[in-house]
C-alpha positions, 0 to 999 in steps of 0.5 A: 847742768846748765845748756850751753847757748847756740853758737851765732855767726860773726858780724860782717861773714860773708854767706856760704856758698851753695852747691851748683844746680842742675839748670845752670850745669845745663847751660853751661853744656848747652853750646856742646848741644849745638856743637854736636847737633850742627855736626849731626845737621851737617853730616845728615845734610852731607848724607841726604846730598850724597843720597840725592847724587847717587839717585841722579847717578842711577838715573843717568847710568839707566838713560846711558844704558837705554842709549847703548842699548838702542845703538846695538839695536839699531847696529843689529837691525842694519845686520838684518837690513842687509841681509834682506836687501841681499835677499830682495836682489835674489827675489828680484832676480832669478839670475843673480852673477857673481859680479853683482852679488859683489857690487851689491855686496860692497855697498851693502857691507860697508856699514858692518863693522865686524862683517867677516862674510857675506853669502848665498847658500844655494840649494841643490838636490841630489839630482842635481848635484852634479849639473851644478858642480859641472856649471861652476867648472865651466865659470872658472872654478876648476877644482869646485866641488860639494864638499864636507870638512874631514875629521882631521879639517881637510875638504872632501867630497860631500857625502850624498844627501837629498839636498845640500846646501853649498856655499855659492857667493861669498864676499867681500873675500872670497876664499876658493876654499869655502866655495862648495862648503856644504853646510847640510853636513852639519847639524850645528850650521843646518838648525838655523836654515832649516828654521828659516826655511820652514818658517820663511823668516830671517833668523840668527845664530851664536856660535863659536863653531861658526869660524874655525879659529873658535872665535864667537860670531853671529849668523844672519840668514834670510830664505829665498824662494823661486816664487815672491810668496812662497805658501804656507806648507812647510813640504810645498815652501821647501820644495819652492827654497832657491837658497839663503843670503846670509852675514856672519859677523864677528862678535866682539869688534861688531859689539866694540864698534856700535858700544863705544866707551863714554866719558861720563861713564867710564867704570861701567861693564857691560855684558850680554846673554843671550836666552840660553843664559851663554855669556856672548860678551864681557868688556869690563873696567878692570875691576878686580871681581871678574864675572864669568858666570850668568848667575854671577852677573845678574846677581852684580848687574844693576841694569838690564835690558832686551834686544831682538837679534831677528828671531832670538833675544840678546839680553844686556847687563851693565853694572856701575863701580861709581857709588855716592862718595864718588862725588864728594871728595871732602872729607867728613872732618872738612865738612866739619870745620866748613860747617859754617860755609854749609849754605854756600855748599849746597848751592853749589852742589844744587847746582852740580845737580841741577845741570845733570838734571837739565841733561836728563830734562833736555832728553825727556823734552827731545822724546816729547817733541817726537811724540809730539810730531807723531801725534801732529802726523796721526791728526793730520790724517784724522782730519783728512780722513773726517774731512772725505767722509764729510764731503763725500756724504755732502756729495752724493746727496748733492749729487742726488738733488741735482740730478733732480735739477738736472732732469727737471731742467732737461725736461722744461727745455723741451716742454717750453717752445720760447727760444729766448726763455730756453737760451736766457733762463734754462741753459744756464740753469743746466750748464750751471748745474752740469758745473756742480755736478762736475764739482761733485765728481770731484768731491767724490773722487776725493772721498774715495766714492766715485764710480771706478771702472778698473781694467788692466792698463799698460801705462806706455800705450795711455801715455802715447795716446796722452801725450798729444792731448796734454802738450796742445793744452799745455802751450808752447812755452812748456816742454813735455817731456813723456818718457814711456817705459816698456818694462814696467808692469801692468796695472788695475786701474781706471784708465780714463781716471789716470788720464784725468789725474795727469791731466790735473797734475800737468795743469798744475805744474803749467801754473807753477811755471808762468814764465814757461819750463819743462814737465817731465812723465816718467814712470818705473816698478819698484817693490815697496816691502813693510818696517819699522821706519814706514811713515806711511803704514797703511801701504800694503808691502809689494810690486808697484809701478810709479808714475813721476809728473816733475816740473821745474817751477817755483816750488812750494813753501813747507806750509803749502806742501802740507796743505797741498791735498786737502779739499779747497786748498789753492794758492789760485787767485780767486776764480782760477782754481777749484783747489781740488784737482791734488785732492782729486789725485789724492783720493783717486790713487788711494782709492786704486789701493795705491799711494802718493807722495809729493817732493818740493822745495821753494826754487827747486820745483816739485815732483808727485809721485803715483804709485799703483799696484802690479796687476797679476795676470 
């Protein structure tokens, strides 16, 4: 059989058409590829930006946190602050009457918000109970008696103790029911006095057995004794225990008033505990999971922070219900169809950013210029420091070597018989000398070396013998004006040193007032007691008696006042000031342990204020 020939395609056939390849498949998906990679860029750019708000976000709930906080802070210390200042009127006075304690009540008070009573809680021994009760009698109080609260709540005479604890004063209502309250008859109210009687310190208590309609409520109370320091055995300090000043403060309106609500963070809840783990405070947004339990909130809280309430621990806890998608309210299929409008977004929204971030920069840059100015004060007195040391070492070797000039001088005076040698050539080798010696005494005085011969002064009797000497060198057109006070304490201190302080001050304000004026001496005790806010905390806390020199001249600048004590510093036309007599004062008073402080104002004239301690005789 023959075989049959290969069949041939007819002329003019167009070829067949081959299969589709995988690479051209590729392209033709390839603008889905950057379809659903730029929705995954946009949606991870929307993500990251969102991340970066909630970042910004926790940092401004953290700066608003630390703010609360310190408002409370700062409302607690207040509390504090007037209970002992309460307690500093009782420390002044051993006959403290009801109608000051209400002056100094309403003045202190005012500030408190929530302040429900404020009081004196006297102690009174058993012996002495019935002398006290008679007492209160005779000054109005008809029906006044040491009493204990009954089981069924009625007042009835107070079971005999060693020592009760009646309340005395109360402000600012007083109610004749409490009068005579013994708080000794109760465990619950006599843990915090007994604490702050041992221990002589300002203590607080949280309860809700403090007012009798179960309302939650603090206590501060401070102890005062008949002796300004009480010692340190606890039966001996009890013995000496006069009584307690004391402020009992609503809770929540006190917490309300000092944590105002803020526009920025209006879903934020706030909490505090005290050490015990006992919720004291809730004020919530009206979110739906209400915390009720400490393990509750401090598993929900986001930040936390301590405050001291005197000798307890407050611990605040805020929890946000803001979250990231709180700020971005398009939703994921606007930012899809915006995709292409992505960068125009994100200036904007860098922008948001960036002025939260200003705020926050803004803050930061307020606390750095306070640490600024703190560091500035510290090398101010770094330098003043350095600079006494320096010149107090430079003075007494010069000192040294003119007292060799000097006896040298002294001794060619008498060996040389020209009289015209000794007028022209060794008197005024030695008044020259004797001027450097002076200016030594000066140097050294301001570096705190001089030789003080201290004694008890009574500072009316120095400035009745000062004040003729002064008003002479004074001139007539400025008035002296020396007020002498009988009543101020006496003090250790060189006396001549003191006249020579003043003497140096009053020049000092005659050349402040060249066309004539008034100098004013005045003097008064004051008690200067240690805090926080001291600027000047090397002062030793107690009794000082002040010496004001006021003149109504022309002032100084803040430039001048700030250089006003240092060594060789004068606003003196050459030749008519050493600079040294403020520096002089300066190192005169700190070398008496006392202070001194210098009020002026450019046309308001300038006030230097010597402060020395209270003699103890």
């Amino acid at each position: 059989m023959a075989a049959q020939p290969e069949a041939q395609l007819p002329a003019g056939a167009p070829p067949a058409v081959p299969p589709r390849s995988a690479n051209r498949q590729g392209h033709r998906s390839l603008p889905w590829v950057v379809g659903v990679l730029g929705i995954v860029l946009t949606f991870s750019a929307y993500e990251l930006l969102e991340n970066v708000a909630a970042r910004n976000l926790a940092l401004r709930a953290e700066d608003q946190a630390s703010t609360r906080t310190a408002a409370l802070d700062r409302a607690l210390a207040n509390v504090i602050a007037v209970v002992r200042s309460g307690k500093a009127l009782f420390d002044a006075s051993e006959d403290v009457t009801r109608e000051e304690f209400a002056r100094i009540s309403q003045a202190l008070a005012a500030g408190v918000p929530g302040l429900r009573d404020f009081c004196f809680i006297r102690r009174v021994t058993d012996d002495q109970r019935e002398a006290f009760e008679r007492a209160k009698r005779n000054q109005g109080l008809a029906s006044f008696s040491i009493r204990d609260y009954a089981k069924d709540g009625t007042m009835v005479p107070a079971a005999r103790r060693n020592e009760h604890f009646p309340i005395d004063y109360l402000e600012p209502t007083p109610s004749l029911d409490v009068f005579g309250y013994d708080l000794a008859g109760s465990p619950r109210r006599l843990a915090p006095l007994q604490a702050a009687a041992d221990h002589n310190r300002t203590t607080s208590d949280v309860s809700r057995a403090l007012f009798s309609d179960g309302r939650l409520g603090f206590a501060i109370v401070a102890p005062v004794y008949d002796v300004p320091d009480p010692p340190a055995e606890v039966p001996a300090r009890r013995r000496l225990l006069r009584g307690f000043v004391g402020a009992l403060v609503e809770l929540a309106p006190f917490v309300d008033v000092n944590l105002p609500p803020d526009r920025t963070m209006q879903v934020v809840d706030t909490y505090i505990l005290d050490e015990h783990d006992t919720v004291l405070y809730v004020r919530e947004s009206g979110a739906a999971n209400h915390l009720s339990t400490p393990a509750e909130i401090r598993a929900s809280a986001q930040t936390q922070r301590t405050i001291g309430a005197a000798d307890h621990k407050w611990t605040l806890m805020f929890r946000s219900h803001l979250t990231s998608s709180a700020g971005g309210r398009a939703s994921r299929l606007m930012v899809l169809m915006l995709g292409l409008a992505l960068t125009t977004f994100v200036v904007l929204y860098t922008r948001r950013l960036q002025y939260s971030e200003g705020r926050l920069e803004a803050l930061v840059e307020a606390r750095t210029r306070d640490l600024r100015l703190t560091h500035e004060q510290l090398q101010q007195a770094q330098k003043m420091e350095a600079v006494g040391r320096l010149t107090g070492g430079i003075a007494h070797d010069f000192n040294n070597l003119l007292t060799v000039v000097m006896g040298n001088v002294a001794l060619a005076r008498e060996s040389v018989a020209d009289e015209h040698v000794v007028s022209s050539m060794l008197d005024p080798a030695l008044q020259a000398a004797e001027r450097g010696a002076d200016l030594t005494r000066r140097l050294l005085a301001f570096s705190r070396r001089q030789t003080l011969r201290p004694s008890i002064v009574r500072l009316p009797e120095l400035l009745e013998s000062f004040r003729p000497l002064v008003a002479r060198t004074l001139g007539e057109a400025v008035v002296l004006d020396v007020k002498p006070n009988d009543e101020v304490w006496p003090i250790l201190a060189d006396g001549s040193q003191i006249e020579t302080a003043l003497v140096n001050l009053c020049l000092n304000a005659r050349d402040a007032m060249p066309g004539g004026g008034r100098i004013t001496v005045s003097m008064e005790n004051t008690v200067l007691s240690a805090g926080p806010s001291r600027a000047d905390a090397d002062i030793i806390p107690g009794d000082y008696v002040v010496i004001d020199v006021e003149d109504s001249g022309v002032g100084m600048t803040d430039e001048v006042r700030e250089k006003a004590f240092e060594p060789f510093f004068t606003t003196k036309p050459i030749g008519k000031g050493s600079g040294l007599g403020l520096s002089m004062v300066f190192g005169f008073v700190k070398q008496s342990n006392g202070h001194v402080t210098l009020t002026t104002a450019q046309g308001q004239g300038t006030t230097v204020r010597m402060f020395f301690p209270r003699a103890r005789t």
